[in-house]
N, C-alpha and C positions, 0 to 999 in steps of 0.2 A: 336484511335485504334479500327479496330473490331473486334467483339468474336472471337473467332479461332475455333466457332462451325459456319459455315456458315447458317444452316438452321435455329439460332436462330437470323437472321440477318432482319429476318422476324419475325414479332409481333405473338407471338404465343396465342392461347386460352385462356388463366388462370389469375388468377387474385387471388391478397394478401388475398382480405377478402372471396376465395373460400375454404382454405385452410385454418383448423385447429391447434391448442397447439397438438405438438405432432405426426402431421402427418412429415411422413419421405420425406418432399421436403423442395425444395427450388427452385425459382422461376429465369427465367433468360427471361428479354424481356416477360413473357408471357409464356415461357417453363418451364414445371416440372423438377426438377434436385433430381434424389434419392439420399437420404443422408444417406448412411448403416452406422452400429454402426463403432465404431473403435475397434482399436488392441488395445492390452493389455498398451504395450508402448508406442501407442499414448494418450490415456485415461489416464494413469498415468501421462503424461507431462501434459496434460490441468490442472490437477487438482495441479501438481507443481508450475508450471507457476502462474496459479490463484492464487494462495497463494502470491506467490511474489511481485506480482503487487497490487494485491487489499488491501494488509495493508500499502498499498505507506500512506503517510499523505495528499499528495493533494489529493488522488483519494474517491470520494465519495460512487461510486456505480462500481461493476465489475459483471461480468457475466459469463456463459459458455453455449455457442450453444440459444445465445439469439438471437431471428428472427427479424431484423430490414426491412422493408418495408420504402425503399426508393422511390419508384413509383406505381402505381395502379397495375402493372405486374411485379414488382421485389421483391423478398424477397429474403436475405441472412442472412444467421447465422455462424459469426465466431466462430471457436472451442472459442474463450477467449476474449470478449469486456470490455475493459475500460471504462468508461463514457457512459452518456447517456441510462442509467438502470433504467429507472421509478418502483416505486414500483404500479404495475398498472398490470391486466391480458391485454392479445391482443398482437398486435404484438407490435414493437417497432415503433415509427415515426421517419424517421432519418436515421444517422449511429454513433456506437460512433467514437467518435476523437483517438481509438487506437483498434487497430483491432490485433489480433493473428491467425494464422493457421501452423498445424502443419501439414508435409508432410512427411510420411515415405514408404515404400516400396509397390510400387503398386500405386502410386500417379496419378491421371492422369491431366499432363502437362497443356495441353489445358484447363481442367477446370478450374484450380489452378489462369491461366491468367487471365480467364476470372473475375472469383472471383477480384481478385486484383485489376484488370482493373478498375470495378463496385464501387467497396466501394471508390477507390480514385476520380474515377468521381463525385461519388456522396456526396463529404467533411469529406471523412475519413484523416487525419492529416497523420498518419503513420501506415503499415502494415509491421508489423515482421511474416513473416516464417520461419519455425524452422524444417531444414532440421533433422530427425532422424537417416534415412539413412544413409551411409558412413561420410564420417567427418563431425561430431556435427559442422553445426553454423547458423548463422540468417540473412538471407536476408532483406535490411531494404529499402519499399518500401513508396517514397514522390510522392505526384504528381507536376510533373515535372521537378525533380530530375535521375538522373541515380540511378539504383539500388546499392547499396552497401551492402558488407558482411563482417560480424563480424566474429571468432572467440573465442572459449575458452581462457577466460586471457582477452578477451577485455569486456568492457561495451556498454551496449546500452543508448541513452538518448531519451527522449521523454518532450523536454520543453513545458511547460502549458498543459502538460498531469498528469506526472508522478515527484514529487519533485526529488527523487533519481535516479541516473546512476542503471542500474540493472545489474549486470555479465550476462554474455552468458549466463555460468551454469545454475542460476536460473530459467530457462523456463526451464530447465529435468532435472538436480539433485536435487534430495531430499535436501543433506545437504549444497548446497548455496542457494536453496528455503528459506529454514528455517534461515541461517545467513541472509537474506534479510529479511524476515517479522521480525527476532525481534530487528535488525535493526529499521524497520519500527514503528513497536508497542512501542520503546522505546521512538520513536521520539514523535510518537502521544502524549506520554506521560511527555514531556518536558524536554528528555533527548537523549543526540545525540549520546550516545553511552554505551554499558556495562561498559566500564570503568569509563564514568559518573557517573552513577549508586554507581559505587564503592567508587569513589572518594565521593558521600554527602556523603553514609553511613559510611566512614571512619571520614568524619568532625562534624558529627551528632554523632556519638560513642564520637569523642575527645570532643568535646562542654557538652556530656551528662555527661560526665565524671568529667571535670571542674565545670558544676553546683552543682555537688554532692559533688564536695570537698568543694566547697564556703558554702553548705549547712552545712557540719560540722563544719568548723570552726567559723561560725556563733553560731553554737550548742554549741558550745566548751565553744565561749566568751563570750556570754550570762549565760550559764549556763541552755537550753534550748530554744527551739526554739517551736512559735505556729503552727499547723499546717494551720492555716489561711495566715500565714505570708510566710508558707517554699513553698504555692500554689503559692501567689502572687509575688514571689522572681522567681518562674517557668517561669512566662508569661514576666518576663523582656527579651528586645533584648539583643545582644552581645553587644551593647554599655552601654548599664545601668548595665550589668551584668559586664562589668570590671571596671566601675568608682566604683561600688559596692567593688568588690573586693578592691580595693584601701582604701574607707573609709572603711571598716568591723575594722579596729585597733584604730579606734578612737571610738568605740560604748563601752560605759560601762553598759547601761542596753537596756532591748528589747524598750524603749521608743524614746533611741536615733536610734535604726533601723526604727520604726514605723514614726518619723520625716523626718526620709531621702527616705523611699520611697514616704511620701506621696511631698517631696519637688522636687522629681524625677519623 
């Protein structure tokens, strides 16, 4: 497919390493492409989006408006890259494997393609646009795939990019951004869900509870307990702590307790 700018169909001037951190282009064939700030609502989505994706648990490195230099005369910078974020100044070598752009009012078409076109020729995996404008949804572009569009209520998948399905929402609502990343963050954390979460601290509350009572009725039968012994009584698993429980009615002085942990 070629650009649907026809004069950029010819190699133009310019070149990655003429172009600056910060200069407001971006390079097509060899051509300048000016990159003006964005809208309010577009800049607020990048910065949703990013959130959602980059506390994925696969994803190592995320980005926003990061310049990849895929050829001596192309550089593009997607509003939101996934992978492939060296921590390193210059540009990027490459493209990452998940590419974001957001399109709201005033978009212009032709270059939108052209972008697309680029980063999929050159080994971007998947590019999600994220129409603003009129009905919220995401175009989900593969190379060699027909394009497909999601709506609000559906998920996007990004296999060997992203571990997690991501709701539409999450690329421009605030609050399924945030059910996404802590989502994400719980997982990083060895826990696949708040409810997880709840469920140790309910079984860690009952366990803590249990040990405390075994700690008394130790206290009780003895007649005191050492504090050397009520530590090491702390570090036993749930197995030794209930076979524990079990023998605790056969102990008549702290030496028959002292016998049985050290035979445990």
């Amino acid at each position: 497919m070629m650009s649907q700018h026809p004069l950029r169909q010819v190699r133009g001037p310019f070149f990655a390493e003429q172009l600056r951190d910060g200069d407001p282009y971006e390079l097509s064939n060899g051509h300048p492409i000016e990159c003006l700030p964005a809208g309010g609502r577009h800049a607020w989505a990048n910065l949703v989006g990013g959130l959602a994706m980059e506390t994925d648990p696969k994803v190592d490195a995320a980005a926003v408006d990061a310049g990849y230099a895929f050829g001596s005369q192309d550089l593009r910078a997607p509003d939101i890259a996934v992978g492939n974020v060296p921590d390193a100044p210059g540009w990027i070598s490459g493209v990452p494997p998940l590419a974001v752009e957001y399109a709201d009012r005033g978009q212009d078409e032709d270059e939108l393609q052209d972008k697309i076109r680029e980063l999929l020729a050159a080994g971007t995996r998947y590019l999600w646009v994220v129409r603003l404008h009129g009905p919220r949804r995401v175009e989900i572009h593969e190379a060699g795939k027909t394009c497909q569009t999601l709506y609000p209520g559906q998920e996007l998948r990004a296999p060997g990019v992203l571990k997690n399905p991501l709701p539409v929402e999450a690329l421009y609502d605030p609050q399924a951004a945030h059910e996404a990343a802590l989502r994400n963050l719980l997982q990083r954390k060895g826990y696949e869900s708040l409810d997880a979460v709840r469920d140790q601290g309910r079984a860690e509350g009952m366990a803590e509870g249990e040990l405390n009572i075994l700690l008394r009725l130790l206290d009780k039968r003895l007649g005191g307990l050492a504090p050397v012994l009520a530590t090491q009584i702390r570090g036993l698993d749930s197995a030794r702590l209930s076979a524990l429980g079990d023998a605790l009615l056969d102990f008549q002085q702290e030496q028959d307790l002292r016998a049985w942990l050290n035979a445990n």
